[in-house]
Structure formats: structure tokens, C-alpha cells
KEDRENDREN-34673 format. One line per field, with one value per residue (C-alpha): x, y, z; chain. Coordinates in nm, 3 decimals. Layout:
BEGIN
u: X;...
v: Y;...
w: Z;...
cadena: A;...
***
This chain:
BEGIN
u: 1.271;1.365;1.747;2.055;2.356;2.678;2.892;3.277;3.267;3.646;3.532;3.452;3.399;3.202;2.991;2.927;2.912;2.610;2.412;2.250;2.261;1.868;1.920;1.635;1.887;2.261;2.437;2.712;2.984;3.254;3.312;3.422;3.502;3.735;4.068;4.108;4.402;4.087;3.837;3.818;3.910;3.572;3.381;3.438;3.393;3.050;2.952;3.000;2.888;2.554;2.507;2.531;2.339;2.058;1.853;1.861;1.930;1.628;1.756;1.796;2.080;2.232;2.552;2.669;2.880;3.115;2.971;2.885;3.189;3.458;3.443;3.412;3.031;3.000;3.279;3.116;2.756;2.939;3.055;2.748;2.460;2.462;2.471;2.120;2.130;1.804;1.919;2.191;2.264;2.413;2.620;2.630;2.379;2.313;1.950;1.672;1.913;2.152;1.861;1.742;2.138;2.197;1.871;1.956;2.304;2.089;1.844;2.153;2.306;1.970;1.925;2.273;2.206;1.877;1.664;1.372;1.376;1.363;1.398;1.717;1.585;1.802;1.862;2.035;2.214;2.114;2.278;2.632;2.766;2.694;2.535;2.302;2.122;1.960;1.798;1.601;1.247;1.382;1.362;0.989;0.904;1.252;1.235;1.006;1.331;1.343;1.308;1.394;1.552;1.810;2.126;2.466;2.666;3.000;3.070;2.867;3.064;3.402;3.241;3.131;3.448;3.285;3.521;3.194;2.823;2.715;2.738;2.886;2.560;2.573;2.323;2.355;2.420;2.194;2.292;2.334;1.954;1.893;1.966;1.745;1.474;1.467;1.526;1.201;1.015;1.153;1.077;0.705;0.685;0.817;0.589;0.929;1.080;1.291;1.532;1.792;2.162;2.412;2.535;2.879;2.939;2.834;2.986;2.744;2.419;2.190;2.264;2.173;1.889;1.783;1.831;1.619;1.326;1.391;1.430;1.068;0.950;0.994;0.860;1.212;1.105;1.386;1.814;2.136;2.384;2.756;2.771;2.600;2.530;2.276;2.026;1.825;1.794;1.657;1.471;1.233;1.287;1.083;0.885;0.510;0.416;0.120;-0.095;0.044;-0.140;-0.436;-0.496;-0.447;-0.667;-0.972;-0.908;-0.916;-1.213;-1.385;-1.377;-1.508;-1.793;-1.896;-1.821;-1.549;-1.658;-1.426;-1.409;-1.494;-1.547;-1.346;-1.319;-1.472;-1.200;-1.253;-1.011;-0.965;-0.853;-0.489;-0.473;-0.660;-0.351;-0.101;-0.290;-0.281;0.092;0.178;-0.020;0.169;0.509;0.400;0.214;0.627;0.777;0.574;0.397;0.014;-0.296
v: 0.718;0.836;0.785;0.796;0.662;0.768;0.484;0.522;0.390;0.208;0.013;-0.301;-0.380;-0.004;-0.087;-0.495;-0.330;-0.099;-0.323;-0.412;-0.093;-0.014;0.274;0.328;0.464;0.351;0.621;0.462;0.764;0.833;1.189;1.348;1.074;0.926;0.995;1.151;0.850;0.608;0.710;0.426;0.149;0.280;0.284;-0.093;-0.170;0.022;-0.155;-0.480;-0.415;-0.304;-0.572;-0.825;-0.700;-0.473;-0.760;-0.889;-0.541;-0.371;-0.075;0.123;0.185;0.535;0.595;1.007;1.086;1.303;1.646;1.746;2.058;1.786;1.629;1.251;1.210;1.038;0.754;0.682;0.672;0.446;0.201;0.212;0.236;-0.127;-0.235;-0.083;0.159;0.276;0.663;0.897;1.190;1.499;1.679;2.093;2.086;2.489;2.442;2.233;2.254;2.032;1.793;1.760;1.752;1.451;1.281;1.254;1.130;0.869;0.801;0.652;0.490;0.297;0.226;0.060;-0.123;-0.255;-0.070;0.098;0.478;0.644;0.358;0.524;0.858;1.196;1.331;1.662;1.858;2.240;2.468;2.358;2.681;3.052;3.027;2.733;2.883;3.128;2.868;2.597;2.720;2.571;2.229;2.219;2.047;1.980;1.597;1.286;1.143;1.365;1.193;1.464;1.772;1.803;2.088;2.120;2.305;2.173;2.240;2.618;2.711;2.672;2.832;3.147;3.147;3.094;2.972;2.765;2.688;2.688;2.979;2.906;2.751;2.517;2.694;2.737;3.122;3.318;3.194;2.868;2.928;3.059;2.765;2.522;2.737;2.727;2.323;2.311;2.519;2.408;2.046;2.167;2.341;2.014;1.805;1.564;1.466;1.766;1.593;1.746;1.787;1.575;1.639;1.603;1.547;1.187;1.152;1.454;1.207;1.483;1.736;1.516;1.409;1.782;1.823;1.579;1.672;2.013;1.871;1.675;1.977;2.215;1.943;1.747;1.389;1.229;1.320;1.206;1.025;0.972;0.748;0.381;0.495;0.811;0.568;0.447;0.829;0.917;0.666;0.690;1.065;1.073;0.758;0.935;0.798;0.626;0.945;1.106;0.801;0.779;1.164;1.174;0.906;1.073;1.383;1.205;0.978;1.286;1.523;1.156;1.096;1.446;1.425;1.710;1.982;2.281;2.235;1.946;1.916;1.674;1.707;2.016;2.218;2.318;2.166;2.303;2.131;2.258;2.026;1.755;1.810;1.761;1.454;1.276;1.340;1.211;0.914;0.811;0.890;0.597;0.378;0.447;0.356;0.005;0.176;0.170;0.246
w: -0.741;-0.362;-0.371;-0.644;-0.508;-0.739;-0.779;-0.961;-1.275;-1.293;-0.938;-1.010;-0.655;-0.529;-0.792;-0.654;-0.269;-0.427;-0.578;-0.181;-0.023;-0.126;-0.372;-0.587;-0.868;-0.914;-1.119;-1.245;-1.265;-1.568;-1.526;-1.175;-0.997;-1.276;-1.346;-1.710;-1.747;-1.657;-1.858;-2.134;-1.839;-1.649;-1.997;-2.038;-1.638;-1.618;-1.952;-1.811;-1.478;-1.645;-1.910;-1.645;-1.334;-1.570;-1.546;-1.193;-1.017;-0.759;-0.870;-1.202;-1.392;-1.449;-1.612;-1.568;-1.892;-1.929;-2.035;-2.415;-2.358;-2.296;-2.595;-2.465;-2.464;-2.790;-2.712;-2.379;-2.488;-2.795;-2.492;-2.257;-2.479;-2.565;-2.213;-2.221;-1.918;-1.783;-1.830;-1.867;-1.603;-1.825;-1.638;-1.693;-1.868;-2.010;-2.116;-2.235;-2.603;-2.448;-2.358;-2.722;-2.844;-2.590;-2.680;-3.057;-3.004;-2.799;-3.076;-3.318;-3.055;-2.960;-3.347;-3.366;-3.080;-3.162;-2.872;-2.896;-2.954;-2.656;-2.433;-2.221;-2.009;-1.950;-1.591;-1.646;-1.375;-1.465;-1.230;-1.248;-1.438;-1.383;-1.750;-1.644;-1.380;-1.644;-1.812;-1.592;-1.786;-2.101;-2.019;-2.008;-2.311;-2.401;-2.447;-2.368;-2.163;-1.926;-1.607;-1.385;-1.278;-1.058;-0.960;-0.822;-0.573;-0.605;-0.944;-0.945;-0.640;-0.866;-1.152;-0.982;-0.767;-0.376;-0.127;0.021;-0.073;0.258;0.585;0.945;1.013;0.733;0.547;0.161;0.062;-0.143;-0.503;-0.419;-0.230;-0.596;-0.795;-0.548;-0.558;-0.919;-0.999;-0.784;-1.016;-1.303;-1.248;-1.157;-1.459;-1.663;-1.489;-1.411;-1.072;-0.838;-0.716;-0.455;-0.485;-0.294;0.118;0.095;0.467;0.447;0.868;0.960;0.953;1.186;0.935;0.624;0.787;0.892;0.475;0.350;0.554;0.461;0.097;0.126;0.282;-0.027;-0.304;-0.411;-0.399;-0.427;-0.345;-0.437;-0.239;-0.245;0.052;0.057;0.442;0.348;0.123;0.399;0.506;0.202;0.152;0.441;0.445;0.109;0.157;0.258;0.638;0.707;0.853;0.570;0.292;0.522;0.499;0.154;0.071;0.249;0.061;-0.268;-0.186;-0.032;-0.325;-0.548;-0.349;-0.377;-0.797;-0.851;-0.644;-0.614;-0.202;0.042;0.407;0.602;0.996;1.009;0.732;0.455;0.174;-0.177;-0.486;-0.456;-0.151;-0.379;-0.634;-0.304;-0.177;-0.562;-0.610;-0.250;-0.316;-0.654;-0.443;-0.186;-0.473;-0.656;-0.291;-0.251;0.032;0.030;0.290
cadena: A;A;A;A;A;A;A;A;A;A;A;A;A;A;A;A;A;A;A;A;A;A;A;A;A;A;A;A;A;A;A;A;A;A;A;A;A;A;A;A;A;A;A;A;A;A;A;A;A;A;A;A;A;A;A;A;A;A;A;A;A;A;A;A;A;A;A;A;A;A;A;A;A;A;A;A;A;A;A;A;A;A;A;A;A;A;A;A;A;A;A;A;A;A;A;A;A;A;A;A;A;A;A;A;A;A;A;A;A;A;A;A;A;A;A;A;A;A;A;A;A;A;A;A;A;A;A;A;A;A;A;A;A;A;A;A;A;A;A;A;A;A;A;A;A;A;A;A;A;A;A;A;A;A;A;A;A;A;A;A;A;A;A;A;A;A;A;A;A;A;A;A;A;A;A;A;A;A;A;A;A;A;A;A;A;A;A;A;A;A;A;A;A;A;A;A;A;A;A;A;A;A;A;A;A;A;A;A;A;A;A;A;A;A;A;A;A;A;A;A;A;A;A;A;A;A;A;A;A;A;A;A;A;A;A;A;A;A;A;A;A;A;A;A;A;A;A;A;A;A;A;A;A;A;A;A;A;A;A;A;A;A;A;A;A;A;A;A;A;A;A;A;A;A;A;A;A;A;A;A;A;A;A;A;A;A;A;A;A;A;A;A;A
***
């Protein structure tokens, strides 16, 4: 996945409009951008948007529940799990705990609803309270759905109390720098997707685009949206290029012809096996992305 485009649960027709805008990932959404009044009306529009597109949709099928502190979690994973999303984003998540909590609620609502156990995945947001952000290393190992990593700004700006995230220069301040920084290196540690947090300028296109590069740069592979207009910015933002394939093809083939070796020639430089590691992951990016040599 490249791109995960939040879509408001209780909008029947946000949710039509998304269904051709290219996402990779359509998070269907029933916590912040529904009313607390429209809650069960979104549970019931989500369920049947998902029943009836799962099947014929390019993209998968998130739904973001409410989180496990509110109290609501269980009635809508009672309303969506038989619709049979593809996954569930947690919101606030405070550690891998929370992982394992959701994923057994998950295992009795698959049961009841006849799918297979562990058939619906878990994309937690883990830096979305001041707790949280103490906690990304316990995810490793947490739970076979994991399907990712990803953080917030929004939310840990109101928890810790900052008027902004970000400096004059649109850069994110130091904790907020913090929280990034450690999604990355959680998710490397899990061995699961990094995927970056959502621009919430969607008019400012040069400085989205300027943060997915930046994003690609550091190792996210993929980024939310909250705009049907950003997708195709993320999506060729973390869609490998062509030099990019045809270089890390030779460096694969290279260190196979030569059986393994700890360093290989090619063009005259030297190239180790962390840059065989780099090569091999970009590769199953593109391979993910349809792209190949």
C-alpha cells in the first residue's frame, strides 16, 4: 500500500466519489470525522457501503473505529465485521497491549461471522497521546494483523497542549520530530509497513509534495490522505522510478551471480549487503505498486 485516503463514514456519496480516485487503501472513518449524534447512522452506511463494493473495489477496505477508551469499539466492530473489511485502523493506540486487546475482540467477531481467524488486519495509530509515544517498541511481535505502523499530529498536539505541530517554516517541532522518528523505527523493528501521518493543508500541493519525498526519503512507504486530490501525489511519490528498479535489480542479480558474498562490484563501487537489503525491499515496493523492470 502507497496511499490511505480517509473517507466519512455517514457519506454515502464521499464514500461512492472515493471509490475512483486511485487510493490503494480506503479507510472508511467512524470516529473523528463523525458526529457523536451519527455514530450508529455511519455504522450501518459504512457496513453497506463495504458489503457491496468489498468485492469489486481496486482498493482495500479500512474502517477506523472509534477508540477502545470511548467505549464504542465493540458495537462498531459488531456492525462492520460482517461486511468483512480488509482491516481496522485503531486509533490511540497506547501500546502493542491494545493491539492484542483489539485483535481478540476481532477473533469472536470473525467466528460469529463465519470468517477465518485472522482474516481482518490492525493499523494502529501510536503516537496520538503523550502516553503513546513511550511505547512504539511494544508492538513488535504484538500480533500477526499488524499491517503497519503509523502516527498522529493532530490529536498529540491537543494532548500535550501545542498551539501548532509545525514552525513558521512549516516544519514539525521537536516532539512532534520525536514521534516520526520513532513510527519509523518501530515499524523497522516490527518488520510491518511505516506509514506517514496526514498533510492537513490539502490546497498547499508544493508543500505536500515536498513531504512525501521527504517521507520516501526517511523509509515511510506509504501516507495518508484526507483529500481525494493528494492520492496521485502519493502514489507516484512512493511508487520506485525506473533508474531506481533498474539499479536495484543489478544489485540483487550482482551479489547472485557472485553466490552471497558479503560485497560486490558494480560500476566501479563497492556495494555491501546493507545496500542488498535496500535494493530487495525497494523491489517488493514496485513488484506491490504493479511496477516492474
Amino acid at each position: 500500500m502507497r496511499s490511505l485516503l480517509f473517507v466519512p463514514g455517514d457519506s454515502e456519496r464521499k464514500l461512492e466519489k472515493a471509490l475512483g480516485c486511485g487510493a490503494d487503501v480506503l479507510i472508511v472513518d467512524l470516529e473523528d470525522s463523525v458526529a457523536p449524534a451519527n455514530k450508529q447512522a455511519a455504522r450501518r452506511i459504512a457496513a453497506d457501503f463495504i458489503a457491496a463494493r468489498a468485492h469489486e473495489a481496486h482498493a482495500a477496505l479500512y474502517v477506523r473505529v472509534n477508540d477502545l477508551a470511548t467505549g464504542l469499539t465493540d458495537d462498531d466492530l459488531a456492525a462492520l465485521v460482517p461486511a468483512r473489511p480488509n482491516g481496522v485502523m485503531l486509533p490511540k493506540s497506547t501500546g502493542g497491549q491494545d493491539v492484542q486487546l483489539l485483535s481478540a475482540k476481532l477473533r469472536v467477531h470473525e467466528a460469529e461471522a463465519g470468517l477465518a481467524d485472522g482474516a481482518i488486519r490492525i493499523l494502529p495509530i501510536i503516537t496520538e497521546t503523550a502516553a503513546a509515544v513511550f511505547a512504539p517498541s511494544t508492538y513488535a511481535g504484538a500480533s500477526g494483523r499488524l499491517a503497519g505502523l503509523t502516527w498522529g499530529a493532530e490529536d498529540l498536539s491537543a494532548a500535550i497542549g501545542a498551539r501548532t505541530a509545525r514552525d513558521d517554516a512549516g516544519r514539525y517541532t521537536d516532539v512532534f520530530r520525536l514521534a516520526r522518528a520513532l513510527t519509523l523505527l518501530a515499524a523497522a523493528a516490527a518488520d510491518v509497513p511505516a506509514v506517514d501521518t496526514v498533510f492537513p493543508d490539502f490546497r498547499d500541493m508544493a508543500g505536500f509534495e515536498a513531504e512525501c519525498a521527504a517521507a520516501e526519503r526517511d523509509g515511510f512507504t506509504a501516507k495518508m490522505a484526507i483529500h481525494p486530490d493528494q492520492v496521485p501525489v502519493i502514489n507516484a511519490a512512493f511508487t520506485p522510478s525506473r533508474e531506481a528498479i533498474e539499479r536495484s535489480t543489478a544489485i540483487v542479480s550482482a551479489f547472485q551471480a557472485a553466490e552471497h558474498p558479503g560485497v560486490v562490484a558494480i560500476e566501479g563501487k563497492m556495494v555491501d549487503r546493507p545496500h542488498l537489503r535496500l535494493a530487495e525491499r525497494l523491489l517488493a515496493r514496485a513488484k506491490a505498486a504493479g511496477v516492474t523492470e
